[in-house]
N, CA, C and O of each residue as an XYZ file, in Angstrom:
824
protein
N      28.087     -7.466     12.100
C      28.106     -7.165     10.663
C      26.730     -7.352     10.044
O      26.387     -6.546      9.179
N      25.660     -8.629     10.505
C      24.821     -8.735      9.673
C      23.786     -7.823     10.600
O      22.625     -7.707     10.206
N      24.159     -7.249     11.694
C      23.286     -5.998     12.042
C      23.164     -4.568     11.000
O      22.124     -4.058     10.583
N      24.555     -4.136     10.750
C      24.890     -3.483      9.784
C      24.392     -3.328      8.186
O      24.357     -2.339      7.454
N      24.001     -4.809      7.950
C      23.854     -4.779      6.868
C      22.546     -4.280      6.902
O      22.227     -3.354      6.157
N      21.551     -4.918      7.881
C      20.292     -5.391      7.586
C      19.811     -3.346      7.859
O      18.668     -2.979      7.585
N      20.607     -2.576      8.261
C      20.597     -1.346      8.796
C      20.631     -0.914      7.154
O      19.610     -0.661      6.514
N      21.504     -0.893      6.802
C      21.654     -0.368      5.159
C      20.744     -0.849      4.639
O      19.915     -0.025      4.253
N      20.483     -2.035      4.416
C      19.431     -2.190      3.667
C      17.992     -1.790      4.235
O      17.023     -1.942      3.491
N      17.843     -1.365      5.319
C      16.431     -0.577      5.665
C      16.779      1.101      5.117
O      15.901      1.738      4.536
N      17.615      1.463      5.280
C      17.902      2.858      5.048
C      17.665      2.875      3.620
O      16.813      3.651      3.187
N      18.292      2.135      2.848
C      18.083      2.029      1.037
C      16.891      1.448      0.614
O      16.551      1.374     -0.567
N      16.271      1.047      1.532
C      14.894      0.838      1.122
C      13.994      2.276      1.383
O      13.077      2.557      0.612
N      14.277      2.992      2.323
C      13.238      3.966      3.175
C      13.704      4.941      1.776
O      12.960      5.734      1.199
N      15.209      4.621      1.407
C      15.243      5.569      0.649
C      14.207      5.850     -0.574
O      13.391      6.766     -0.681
N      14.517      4.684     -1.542
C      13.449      4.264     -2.593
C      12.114      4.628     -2.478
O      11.461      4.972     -3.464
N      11.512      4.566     -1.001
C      10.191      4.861     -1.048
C       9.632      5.826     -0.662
O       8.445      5.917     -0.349
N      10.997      7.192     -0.640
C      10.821      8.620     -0.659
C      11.167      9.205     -1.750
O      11.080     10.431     -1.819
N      11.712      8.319     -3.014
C      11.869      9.055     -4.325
C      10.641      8.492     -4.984
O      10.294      9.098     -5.998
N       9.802      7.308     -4.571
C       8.700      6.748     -5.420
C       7.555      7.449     -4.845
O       6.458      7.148     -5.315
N       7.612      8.606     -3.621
C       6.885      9.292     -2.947
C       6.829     10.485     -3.655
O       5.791     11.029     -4.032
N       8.313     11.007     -3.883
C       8.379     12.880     -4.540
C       7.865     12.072     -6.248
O       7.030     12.862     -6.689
N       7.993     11.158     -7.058
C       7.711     11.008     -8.076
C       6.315     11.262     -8.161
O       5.897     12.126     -8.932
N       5.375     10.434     -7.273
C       3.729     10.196     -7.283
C       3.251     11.924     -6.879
O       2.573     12.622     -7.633
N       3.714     12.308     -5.716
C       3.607     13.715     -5.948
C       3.492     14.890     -7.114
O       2.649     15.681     -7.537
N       4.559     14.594     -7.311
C       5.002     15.354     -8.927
C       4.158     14.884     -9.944
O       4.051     15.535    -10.984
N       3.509     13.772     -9.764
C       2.442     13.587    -11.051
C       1.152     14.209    -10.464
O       0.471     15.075    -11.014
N       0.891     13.555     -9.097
C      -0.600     14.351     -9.002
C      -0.718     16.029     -9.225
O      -1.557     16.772     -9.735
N       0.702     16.220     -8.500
C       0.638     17.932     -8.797
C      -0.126     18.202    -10.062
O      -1.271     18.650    -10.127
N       0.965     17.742    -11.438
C       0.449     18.474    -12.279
C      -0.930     17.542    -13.201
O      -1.429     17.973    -14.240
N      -1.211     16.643    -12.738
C      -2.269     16.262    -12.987
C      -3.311     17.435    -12.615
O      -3.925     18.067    -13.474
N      -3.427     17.637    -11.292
C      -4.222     19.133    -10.924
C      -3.943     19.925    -11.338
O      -4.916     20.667    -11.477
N      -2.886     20.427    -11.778
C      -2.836     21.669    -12.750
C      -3.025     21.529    -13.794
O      -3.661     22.458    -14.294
N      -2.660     20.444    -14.697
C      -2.862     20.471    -16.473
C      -3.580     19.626    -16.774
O      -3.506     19.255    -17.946
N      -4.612     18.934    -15.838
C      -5.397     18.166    -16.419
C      -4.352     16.674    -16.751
O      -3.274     16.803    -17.332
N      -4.758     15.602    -16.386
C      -4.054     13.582    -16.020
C      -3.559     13.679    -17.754
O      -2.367     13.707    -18.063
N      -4.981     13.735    -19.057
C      -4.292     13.650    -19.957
C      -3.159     15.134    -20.863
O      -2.829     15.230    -22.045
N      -2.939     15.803    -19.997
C      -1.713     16.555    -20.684
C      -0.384     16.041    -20.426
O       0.599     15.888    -21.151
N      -0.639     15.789    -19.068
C       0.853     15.216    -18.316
C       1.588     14.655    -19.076
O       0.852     14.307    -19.999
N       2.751     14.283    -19.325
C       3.327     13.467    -19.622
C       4.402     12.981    -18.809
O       4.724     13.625    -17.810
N       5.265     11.445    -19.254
C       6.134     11.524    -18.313
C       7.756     12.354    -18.186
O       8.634     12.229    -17.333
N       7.723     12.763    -18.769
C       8.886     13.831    -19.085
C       8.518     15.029    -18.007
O       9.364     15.273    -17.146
N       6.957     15.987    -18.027
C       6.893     16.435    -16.916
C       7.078     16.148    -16.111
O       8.073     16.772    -15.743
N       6.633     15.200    -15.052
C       6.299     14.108    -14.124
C       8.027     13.989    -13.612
O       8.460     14.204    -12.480
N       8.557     13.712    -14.443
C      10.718     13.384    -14.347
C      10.807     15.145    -13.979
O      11.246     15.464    -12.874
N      10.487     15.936    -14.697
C      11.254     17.252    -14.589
C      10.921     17.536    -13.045
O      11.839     17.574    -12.225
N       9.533     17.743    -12.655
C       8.285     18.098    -11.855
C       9.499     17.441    -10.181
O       9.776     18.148     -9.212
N       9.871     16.227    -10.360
C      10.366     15.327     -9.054
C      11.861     15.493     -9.284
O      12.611     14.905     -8.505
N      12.333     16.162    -10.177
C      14.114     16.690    -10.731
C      14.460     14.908    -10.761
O      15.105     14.454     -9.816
N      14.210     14.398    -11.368
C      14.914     12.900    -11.718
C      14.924     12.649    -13.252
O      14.107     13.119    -14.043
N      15.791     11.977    -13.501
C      15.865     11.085    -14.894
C      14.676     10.711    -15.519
O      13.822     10.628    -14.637
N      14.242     10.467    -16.523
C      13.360      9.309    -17.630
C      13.858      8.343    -16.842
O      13.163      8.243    -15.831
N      15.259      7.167    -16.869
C      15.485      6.485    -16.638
C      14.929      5.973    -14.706
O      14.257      5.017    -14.318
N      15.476      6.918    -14.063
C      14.744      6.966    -12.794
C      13.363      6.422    -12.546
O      12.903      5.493    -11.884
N      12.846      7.422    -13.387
C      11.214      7.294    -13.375
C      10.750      5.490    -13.643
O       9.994      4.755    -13.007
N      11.307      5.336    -14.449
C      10.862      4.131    -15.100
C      11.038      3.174    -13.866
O      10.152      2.424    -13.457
N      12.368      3.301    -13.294
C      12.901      2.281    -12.566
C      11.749      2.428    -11.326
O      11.972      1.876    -10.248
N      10.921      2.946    -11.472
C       9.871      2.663    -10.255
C       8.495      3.078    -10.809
O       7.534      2.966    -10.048
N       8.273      3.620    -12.254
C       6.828      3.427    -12.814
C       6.825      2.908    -13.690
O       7.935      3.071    -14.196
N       6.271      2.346    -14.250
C       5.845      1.633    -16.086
C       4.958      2.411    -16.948
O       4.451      1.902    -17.948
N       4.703      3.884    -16.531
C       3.962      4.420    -17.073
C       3.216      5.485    -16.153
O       3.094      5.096    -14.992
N       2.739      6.631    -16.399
C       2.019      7.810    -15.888
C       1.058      7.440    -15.152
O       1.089      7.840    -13.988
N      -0.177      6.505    -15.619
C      -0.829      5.789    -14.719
C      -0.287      5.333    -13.655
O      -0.573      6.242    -12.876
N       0.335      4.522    -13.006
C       0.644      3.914    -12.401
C       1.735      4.823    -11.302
O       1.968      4.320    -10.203
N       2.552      6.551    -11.778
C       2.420      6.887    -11.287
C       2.072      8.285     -9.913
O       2.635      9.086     -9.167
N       0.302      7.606    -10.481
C      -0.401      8.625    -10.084
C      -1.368      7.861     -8.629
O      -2.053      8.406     -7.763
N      -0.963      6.115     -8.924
C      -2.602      5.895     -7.836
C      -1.222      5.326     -6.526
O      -0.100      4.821     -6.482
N      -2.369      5.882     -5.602
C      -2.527      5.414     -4.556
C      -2.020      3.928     -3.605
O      -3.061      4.171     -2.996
N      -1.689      3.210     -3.215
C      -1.788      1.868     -3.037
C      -1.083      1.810     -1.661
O      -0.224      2.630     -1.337
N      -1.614      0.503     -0.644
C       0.002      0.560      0.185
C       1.136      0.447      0.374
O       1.519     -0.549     -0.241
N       1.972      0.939      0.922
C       3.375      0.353      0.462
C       3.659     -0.688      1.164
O       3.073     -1.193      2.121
N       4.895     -1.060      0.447
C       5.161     -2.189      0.896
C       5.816     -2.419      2.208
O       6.142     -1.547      3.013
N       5.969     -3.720      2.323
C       6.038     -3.578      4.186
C       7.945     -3.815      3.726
O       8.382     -4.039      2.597
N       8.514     -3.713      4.639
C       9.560     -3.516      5.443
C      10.078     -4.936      4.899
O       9.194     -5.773      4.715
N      11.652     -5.381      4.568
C      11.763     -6.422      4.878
C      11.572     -7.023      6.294
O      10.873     -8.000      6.563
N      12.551     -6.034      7.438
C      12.328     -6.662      8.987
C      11.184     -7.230      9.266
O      10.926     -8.390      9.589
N      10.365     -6.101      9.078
C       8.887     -6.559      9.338
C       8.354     -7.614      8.850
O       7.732     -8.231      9.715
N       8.327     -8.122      7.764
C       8.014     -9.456      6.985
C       8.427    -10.805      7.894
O       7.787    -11.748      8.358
N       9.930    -10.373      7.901
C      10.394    -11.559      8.822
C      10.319    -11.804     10.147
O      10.641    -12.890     10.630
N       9.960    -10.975     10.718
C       9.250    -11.311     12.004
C       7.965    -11.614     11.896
O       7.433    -12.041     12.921
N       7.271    -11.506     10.873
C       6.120    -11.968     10.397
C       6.394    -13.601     10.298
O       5.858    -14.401     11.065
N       7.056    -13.869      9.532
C       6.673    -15.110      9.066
C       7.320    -16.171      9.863
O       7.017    -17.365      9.873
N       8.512    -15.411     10.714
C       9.094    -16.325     12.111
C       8.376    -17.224     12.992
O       8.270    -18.410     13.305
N       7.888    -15.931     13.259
C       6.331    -16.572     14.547
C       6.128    -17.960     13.971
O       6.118    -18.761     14.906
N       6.005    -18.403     13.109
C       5.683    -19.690     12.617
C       4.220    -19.821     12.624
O       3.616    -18.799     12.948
N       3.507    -20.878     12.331
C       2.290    -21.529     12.291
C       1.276    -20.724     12.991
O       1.656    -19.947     13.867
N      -0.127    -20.837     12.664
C      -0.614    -20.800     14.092
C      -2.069    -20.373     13.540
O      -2.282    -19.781     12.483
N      -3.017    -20.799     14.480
C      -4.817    -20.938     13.981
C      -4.768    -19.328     13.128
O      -4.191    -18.344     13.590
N      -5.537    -19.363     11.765
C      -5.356    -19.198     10.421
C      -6.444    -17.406     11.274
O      -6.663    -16.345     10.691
N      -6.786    -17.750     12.523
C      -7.317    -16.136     12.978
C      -5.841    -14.981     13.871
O      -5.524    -13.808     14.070
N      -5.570    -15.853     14.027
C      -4.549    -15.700     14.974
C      -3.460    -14.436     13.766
O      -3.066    -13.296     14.013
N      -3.264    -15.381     12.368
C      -2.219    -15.162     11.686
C      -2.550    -13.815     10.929
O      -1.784    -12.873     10.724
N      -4.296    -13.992     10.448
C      -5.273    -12.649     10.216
C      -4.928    -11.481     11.224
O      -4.768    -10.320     10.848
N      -4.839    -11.847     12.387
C      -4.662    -10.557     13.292
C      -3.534    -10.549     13.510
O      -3.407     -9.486     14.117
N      -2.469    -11.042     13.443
C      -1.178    -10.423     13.411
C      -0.634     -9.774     11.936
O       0.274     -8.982     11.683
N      -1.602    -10.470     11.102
C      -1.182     -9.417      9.531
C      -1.932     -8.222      9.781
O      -1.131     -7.302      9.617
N      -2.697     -7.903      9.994
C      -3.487     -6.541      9.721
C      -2.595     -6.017     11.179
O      -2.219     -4.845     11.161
N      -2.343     -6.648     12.111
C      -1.165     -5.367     13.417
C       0.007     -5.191     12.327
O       0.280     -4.004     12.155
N       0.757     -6.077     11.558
C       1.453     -5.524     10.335
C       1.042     -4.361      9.753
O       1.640     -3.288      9.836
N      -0.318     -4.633      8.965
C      -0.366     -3.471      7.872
C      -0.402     -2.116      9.273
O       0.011     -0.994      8.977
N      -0.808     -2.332     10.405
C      -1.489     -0.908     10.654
C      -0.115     -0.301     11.223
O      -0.032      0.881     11.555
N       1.330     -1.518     11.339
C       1.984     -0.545     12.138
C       2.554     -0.074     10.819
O       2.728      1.142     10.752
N       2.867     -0.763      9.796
C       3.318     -0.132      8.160
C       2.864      1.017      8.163
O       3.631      1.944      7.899
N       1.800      1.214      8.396
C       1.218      2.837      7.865
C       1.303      3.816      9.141
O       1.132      5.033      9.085
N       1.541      3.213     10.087
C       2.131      4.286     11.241
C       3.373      5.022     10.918
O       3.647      6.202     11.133
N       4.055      4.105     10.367
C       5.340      4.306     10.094
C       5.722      5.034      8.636
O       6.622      5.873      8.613
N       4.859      4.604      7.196
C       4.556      5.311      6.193
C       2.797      6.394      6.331
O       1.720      6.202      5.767
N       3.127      7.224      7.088
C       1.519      7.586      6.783
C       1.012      8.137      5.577
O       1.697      9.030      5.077
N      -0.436      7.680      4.774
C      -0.897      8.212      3.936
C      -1.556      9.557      3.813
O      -1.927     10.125      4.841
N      -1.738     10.132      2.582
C      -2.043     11.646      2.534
C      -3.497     11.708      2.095
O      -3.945     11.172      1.081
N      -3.987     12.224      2.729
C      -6.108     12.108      2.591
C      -5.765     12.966      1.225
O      -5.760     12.253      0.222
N      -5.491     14.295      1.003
C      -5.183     14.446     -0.473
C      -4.824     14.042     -1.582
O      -5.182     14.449     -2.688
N      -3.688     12.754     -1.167
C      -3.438     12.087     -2.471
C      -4.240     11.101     -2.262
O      -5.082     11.342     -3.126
N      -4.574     10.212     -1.767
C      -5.777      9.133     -1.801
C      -7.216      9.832     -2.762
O      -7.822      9.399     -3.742
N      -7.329     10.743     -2.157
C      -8.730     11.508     -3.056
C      -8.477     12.016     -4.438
O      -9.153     11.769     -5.436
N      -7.273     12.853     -4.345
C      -6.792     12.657     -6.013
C      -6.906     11.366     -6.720
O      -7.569     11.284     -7.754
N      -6.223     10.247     -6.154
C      -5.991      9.219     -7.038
C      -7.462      8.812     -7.525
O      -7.924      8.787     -8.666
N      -8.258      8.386     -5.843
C      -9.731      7.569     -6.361
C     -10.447      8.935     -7.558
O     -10.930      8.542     -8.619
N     -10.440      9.942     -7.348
C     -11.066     10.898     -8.451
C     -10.517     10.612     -9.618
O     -11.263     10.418    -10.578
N      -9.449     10.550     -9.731
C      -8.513     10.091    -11.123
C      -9.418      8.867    -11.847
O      -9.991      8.856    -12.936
N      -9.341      8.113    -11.077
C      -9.560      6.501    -11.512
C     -11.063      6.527    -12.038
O     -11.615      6.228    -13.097
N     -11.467      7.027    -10.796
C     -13.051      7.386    -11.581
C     -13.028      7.560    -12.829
O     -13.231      6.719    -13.705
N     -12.687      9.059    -12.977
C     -12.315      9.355    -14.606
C     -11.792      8.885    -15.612
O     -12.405      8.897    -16.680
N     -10.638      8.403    -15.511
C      -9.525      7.455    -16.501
C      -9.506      6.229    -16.062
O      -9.012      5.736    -15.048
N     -10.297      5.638    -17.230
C     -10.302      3.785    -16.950
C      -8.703      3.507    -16.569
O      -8.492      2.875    -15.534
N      -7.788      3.869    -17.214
C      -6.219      3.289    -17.288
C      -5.802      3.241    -16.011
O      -5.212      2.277    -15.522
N      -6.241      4.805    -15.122
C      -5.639      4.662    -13.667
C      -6.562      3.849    -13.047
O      -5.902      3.071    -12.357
N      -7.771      3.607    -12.920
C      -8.057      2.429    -12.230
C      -7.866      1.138    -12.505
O      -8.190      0.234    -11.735
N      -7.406      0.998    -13.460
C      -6.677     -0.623    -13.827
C      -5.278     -0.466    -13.136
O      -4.745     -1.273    -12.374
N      -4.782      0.782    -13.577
C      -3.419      0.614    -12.518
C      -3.570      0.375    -11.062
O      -2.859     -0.345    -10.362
N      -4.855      1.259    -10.616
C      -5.204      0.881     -9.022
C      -5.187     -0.290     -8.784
O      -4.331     -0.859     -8.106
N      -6.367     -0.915     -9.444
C      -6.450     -2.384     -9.430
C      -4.840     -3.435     -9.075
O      -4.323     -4.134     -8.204
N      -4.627     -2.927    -10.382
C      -3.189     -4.200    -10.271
C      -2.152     -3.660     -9.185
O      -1.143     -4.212     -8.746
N      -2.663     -2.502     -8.907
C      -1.189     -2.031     -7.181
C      -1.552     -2.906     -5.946
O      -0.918     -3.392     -5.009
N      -2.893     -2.892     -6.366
C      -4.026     -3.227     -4.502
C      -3.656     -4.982     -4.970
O      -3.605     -5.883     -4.133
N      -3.428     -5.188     -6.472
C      -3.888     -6.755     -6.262
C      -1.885     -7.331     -6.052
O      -1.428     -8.215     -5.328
N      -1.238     -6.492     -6.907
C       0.458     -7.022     -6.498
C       0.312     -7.069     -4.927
O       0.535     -8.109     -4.308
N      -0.104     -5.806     -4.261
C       0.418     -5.949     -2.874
C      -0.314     -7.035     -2.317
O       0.069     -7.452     -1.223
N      -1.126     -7.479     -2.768
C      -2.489     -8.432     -1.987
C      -1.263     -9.669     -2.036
O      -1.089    -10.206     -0.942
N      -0.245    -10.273     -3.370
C      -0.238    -11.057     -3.488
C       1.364    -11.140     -2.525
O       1.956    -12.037     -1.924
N       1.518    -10.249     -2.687
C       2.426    -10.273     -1.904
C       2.464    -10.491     -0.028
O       3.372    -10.739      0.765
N       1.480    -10.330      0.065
C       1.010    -10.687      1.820
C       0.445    -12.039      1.674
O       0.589    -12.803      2.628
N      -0.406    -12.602      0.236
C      -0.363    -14.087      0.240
C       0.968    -14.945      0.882
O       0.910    -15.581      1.935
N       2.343    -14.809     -0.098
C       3.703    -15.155     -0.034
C       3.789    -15.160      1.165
O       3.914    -16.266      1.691
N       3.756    -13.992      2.006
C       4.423    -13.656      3.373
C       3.291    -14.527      4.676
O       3.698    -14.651      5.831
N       2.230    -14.928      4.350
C       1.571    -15.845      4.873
C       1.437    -17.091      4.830
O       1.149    -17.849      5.755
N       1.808    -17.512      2.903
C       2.479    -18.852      3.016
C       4.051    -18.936      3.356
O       4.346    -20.057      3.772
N       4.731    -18.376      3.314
C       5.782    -18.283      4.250
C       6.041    -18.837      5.642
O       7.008    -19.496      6.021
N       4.544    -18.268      6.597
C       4.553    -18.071      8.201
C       4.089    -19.678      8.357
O       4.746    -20.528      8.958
N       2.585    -19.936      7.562
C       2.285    -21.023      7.763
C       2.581    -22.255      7.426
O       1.981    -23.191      7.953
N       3.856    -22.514      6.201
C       4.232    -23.901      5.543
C       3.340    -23.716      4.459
O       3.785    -24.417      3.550
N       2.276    -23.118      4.066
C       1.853    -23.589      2.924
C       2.008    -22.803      1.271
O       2.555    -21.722      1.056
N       1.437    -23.599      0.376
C       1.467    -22.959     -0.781
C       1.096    -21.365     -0.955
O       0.436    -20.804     -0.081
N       1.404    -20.890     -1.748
C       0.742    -19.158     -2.070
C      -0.273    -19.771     -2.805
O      -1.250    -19.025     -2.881
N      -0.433    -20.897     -3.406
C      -1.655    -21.265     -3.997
C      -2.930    -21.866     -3.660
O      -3.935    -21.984     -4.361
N      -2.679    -22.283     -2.268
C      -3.320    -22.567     -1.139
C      -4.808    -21.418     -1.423
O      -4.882    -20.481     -2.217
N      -5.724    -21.868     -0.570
C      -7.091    -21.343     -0.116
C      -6.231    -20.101      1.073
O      -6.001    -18.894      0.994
N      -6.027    -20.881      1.842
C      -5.801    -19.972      3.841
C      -4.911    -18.654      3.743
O      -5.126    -17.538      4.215
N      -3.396    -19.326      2.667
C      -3.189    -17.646      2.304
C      -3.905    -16.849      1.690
O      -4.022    -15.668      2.017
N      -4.414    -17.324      0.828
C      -5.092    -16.494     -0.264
C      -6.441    -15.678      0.319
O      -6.759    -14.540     -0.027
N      -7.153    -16.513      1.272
C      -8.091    -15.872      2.026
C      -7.442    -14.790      3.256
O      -7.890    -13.651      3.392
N      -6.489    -15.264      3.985
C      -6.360    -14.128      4.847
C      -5.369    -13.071      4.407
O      -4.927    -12.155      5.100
N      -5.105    -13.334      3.198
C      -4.421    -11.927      2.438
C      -5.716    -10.840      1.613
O      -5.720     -9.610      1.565
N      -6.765    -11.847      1.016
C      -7.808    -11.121      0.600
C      -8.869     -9.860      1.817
O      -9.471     -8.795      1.675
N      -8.570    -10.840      2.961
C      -9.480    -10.097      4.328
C      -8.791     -9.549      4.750
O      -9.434     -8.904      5.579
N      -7.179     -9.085      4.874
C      -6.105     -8.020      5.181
C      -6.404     -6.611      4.306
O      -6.632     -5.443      4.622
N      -6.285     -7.333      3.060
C      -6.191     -5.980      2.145
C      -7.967     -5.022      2.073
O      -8.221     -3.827      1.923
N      -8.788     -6.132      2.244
C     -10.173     -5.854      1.747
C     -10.303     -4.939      3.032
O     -10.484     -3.749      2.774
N     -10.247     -5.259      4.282
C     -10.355     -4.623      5.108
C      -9.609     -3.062      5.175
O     -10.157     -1.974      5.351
N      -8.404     -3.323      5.004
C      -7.418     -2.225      4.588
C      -7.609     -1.146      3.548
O      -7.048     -0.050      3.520
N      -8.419     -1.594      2.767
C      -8.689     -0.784      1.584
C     -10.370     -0.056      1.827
O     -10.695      1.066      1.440
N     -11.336     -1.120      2.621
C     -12.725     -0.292      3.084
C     -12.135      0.932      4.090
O     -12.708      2.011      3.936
N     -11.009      0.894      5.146
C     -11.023      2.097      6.231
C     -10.579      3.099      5.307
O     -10.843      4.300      5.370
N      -9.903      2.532      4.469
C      -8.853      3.745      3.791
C     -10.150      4.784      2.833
O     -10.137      6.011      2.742
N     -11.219      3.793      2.195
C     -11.823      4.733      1.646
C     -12.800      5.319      2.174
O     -13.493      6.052      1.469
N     -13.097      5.136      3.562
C     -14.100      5.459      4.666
C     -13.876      6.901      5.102
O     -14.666      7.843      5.153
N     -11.980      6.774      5.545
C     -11.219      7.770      5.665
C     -11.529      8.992      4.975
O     -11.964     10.009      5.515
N     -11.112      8.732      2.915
C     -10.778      9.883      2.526
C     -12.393     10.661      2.007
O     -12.514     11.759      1.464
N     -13.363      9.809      2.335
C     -15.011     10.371      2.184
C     -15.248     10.980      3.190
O     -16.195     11.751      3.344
N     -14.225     10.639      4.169
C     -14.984     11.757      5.325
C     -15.370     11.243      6.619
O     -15.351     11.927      7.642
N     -15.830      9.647      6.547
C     -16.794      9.272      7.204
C     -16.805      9.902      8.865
O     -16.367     11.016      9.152
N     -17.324      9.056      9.729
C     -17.841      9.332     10.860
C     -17.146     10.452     11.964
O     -17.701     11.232     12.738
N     -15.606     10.179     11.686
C     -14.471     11.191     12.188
C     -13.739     11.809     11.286
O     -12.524     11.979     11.388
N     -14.861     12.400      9.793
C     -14.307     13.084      9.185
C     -13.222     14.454      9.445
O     -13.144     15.268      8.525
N     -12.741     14.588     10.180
C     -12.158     15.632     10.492
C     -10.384     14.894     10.623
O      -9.499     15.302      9.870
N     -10.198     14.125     11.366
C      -8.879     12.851     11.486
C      -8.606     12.972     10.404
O      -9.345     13.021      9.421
N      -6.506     13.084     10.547
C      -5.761     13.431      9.476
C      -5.358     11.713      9.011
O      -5.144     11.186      7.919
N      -5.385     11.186     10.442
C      -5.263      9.630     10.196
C      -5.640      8.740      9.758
O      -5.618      8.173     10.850
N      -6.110      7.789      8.937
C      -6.876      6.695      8.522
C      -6.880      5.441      9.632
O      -7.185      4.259      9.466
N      -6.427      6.149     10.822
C      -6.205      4.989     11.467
C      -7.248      3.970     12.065
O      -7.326      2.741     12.080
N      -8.230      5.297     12.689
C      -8.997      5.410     13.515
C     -10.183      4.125     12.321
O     -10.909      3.328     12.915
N     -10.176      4.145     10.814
C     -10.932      4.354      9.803
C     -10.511      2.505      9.746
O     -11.286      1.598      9.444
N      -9.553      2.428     10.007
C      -8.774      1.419      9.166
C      -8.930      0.176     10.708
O      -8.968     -1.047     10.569
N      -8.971      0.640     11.569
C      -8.805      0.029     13.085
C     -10.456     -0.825     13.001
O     -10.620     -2.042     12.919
N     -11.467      0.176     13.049
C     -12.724     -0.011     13.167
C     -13.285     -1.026     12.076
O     -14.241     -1.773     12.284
N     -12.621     -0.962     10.974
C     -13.012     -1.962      9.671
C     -11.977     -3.100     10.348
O     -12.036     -3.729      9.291
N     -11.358     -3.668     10.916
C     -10.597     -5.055     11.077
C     -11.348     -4.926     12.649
O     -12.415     -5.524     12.509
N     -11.307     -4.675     13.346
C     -12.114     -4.913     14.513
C     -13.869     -5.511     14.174
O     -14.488     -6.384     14.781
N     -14.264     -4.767     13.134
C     -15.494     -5.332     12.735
C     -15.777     -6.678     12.070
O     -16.795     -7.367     12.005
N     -13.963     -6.889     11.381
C     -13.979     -8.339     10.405
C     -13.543     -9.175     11.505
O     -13.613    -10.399     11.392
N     -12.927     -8.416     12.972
C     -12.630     -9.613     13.846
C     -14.241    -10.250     14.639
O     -14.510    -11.344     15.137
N     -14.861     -9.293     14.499
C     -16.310     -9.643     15.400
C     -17.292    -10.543     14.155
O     -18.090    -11.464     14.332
N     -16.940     -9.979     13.105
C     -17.423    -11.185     11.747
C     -17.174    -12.482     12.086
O     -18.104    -13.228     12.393
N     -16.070    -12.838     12.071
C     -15.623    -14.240     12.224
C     -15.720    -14.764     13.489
O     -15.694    -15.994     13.522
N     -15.839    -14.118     14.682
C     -16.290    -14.341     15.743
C     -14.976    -15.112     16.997
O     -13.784    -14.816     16.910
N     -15.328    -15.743     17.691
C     -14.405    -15.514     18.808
C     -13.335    -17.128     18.098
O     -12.311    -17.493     18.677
């Protein structure tokens, strides 16, 4: 039974984060067509065929959804995260970032909407404050899931640092990715996202 459940509740989650997918769509669309400030959210609802009410229940506003950010991880995934229990504060760094990278195996991002969004933000202070506070909720949320693994506070230094070097890392491949860089041609950020935590693992050293 509690196999069952934990089955539904992955399915009703995957669900949610394919209607908070056609929503963000439906805004960038017509952001590219009518220009970020014509939009409104009434388009944005019509644009993804959902409710006002819908909308809300997963944006707070047009800004917010138009940017970019990662999604969130999985419950399963969390908890096998934080099972493992304890363990040297590099150790726990490299099993969070094998988290984020299998998250995005599993959700992959769109080099088009990533470049929409960062162009957006550029332009409209509002969407980059929304960027901001997406990259910093999810940040804080891998704090939790690290003080979780290790016994300690979310207010702690050790979460707070190896959630800052998860995301920081996570967020340099991603924008390495949608500029083009070295394997500009890769539909993947993987390759982008691999090479930036391999480099923060040779930072900190053996």
């Amino acid at each position: 039974m509690g196999g069952m459940t934990g089955r539904r509740v992955g399915l009703r989650e995957r669900r949610r984060r394919e209607t908070r997918q056609e929503i963000r769509a439906a805004a960038l669309r017509l952001a590219g067509e009518h220009g970020f400030d014509k939009v409104t959210v009434e388009m944005i609802s019509a644009e993804a065929d959902v409710s006002h009410r819908t909308f809300f229940n997963y944006f707070p506003n047009k800004e917010a959804a138009v940017v970019q950010a990662p999604p969130g991880l999985l419950g399963e995934d969390t908890e096998a995260f934080t099972a493992a229990g304890p363990a040297h504060p590099r150790e726990v760094l490299a099993d969070l970032t094998a988290l984020l990278l299998r998250n995005m195996v599993e959700q992959p991002p769109q080099r088009d909407e990533f470049s929409a969004t960062f162009a957006l933000a550029r332009e409209h202070p509002p969407v980059l404050a929304a960027m901001l506070a997406s990259f910093g909720t999810f940040e804080q949320s891998l704090v939790d899931i690290v003080a979780a693994r290790t016994g300690e506070r979310p207010e702690d230094e050790a979460p707070r640092l190896i959630a800052a070097l998860a995301v920081t890392a996570l967020k340099t491949g991603i924008e390495s990715w949608v500029a083009g860089g070295p394997q500009g041609q890769d539909d993947s950020p993987l390759p982008y996202v691999e090479r930036v935590m391999a480099l923060l693992r040779a930072l900190l050293g053996p």
